[in-house]
N, C-alpha and C positions, 0 to 999 in steps of 0.2 A: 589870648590864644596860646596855648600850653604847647611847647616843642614835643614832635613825633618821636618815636625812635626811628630814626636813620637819617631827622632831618640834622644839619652842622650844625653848633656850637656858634653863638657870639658870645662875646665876653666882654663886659661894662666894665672898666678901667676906672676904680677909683685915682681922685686925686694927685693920690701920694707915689701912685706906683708912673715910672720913667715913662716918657713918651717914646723913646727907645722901645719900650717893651712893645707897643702899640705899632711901630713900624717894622719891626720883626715879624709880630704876628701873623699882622696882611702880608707882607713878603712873602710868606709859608702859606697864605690862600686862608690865615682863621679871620672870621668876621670879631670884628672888635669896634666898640663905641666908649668912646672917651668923655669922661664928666665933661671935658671944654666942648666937647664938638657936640655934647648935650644939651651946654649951656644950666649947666645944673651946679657950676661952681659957687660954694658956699652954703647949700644946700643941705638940710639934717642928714642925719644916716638913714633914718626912717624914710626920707623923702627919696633917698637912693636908693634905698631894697626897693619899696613901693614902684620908683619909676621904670627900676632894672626888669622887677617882674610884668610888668603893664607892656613891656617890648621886648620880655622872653630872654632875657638876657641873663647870662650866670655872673654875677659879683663879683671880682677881684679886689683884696685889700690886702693890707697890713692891719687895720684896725679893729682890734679885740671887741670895740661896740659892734661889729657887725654880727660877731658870734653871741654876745649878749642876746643880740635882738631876734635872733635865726632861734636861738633856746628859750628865749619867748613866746613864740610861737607867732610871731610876725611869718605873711606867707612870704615864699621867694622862687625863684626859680634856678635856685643853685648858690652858691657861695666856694670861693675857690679862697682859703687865708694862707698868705704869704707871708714870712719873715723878714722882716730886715733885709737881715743879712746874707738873703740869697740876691745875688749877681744877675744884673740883669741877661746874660745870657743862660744862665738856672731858672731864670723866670721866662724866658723866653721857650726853653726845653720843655719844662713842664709841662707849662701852659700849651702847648703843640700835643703831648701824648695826652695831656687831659681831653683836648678836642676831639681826638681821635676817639675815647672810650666814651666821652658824652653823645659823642653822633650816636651811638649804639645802646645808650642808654636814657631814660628819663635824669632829668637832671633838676626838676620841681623840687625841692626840700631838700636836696640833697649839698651836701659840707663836704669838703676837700681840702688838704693842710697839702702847701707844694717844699 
């Protein structure tokens, strides 16, 4: 089931990225699902786009396999790539105005560097 435009934004929390990030989020009202609360730990990256798209959900990583796999042509429902070295409250920012322009946009295939 492909997101509307004007329906919100979740956002699938890979692994790597803080649980911090993921209690900010919902604090600010964004829907967010976490690899553990997925039960998806340990899991390929493929099995991750796959599962994130199958529940509409846009990608959050650090992991340049994710962008591999997105330029492959694997389908998605969004991809948000994250550095390092942004702070979880940089990650937390972002990831807030990005919700706001994905409500308002299709977010299917669509890449995002925060």
């Amino acid at each position: 089931m492909e997101k509307n435009v004007g329906d919100p934004v979740r956002f699938y929390l890979d692994e790597h990225i803080p649980s911090a990030v993921a209690e900010g989020l919902r604090h600010r009202g964004v829907g967010v699902l976490t690899v553990n609360e997925a039960e998806m730990l340990g899991a390929l990256d493929e099995e991750h786009l796959e599962f994130a798209h199958r529940k509409d959900c846009v990608v959050v990583s650090h992991d340049d396999d994710f962008l591999r796999l997105v330029a492959e042509g694997h389908p998605h429902s969004g991809l948000v790539h994250v550095p390092r070295e942004r702070s979880i409250g940089e990650m937390i920012r972002g990831l807030r105005r990005l919700a706001d322009v994905f409500a308002e946009e299709r977010t299917t295939g669509r890449v995002e560097f925060l």
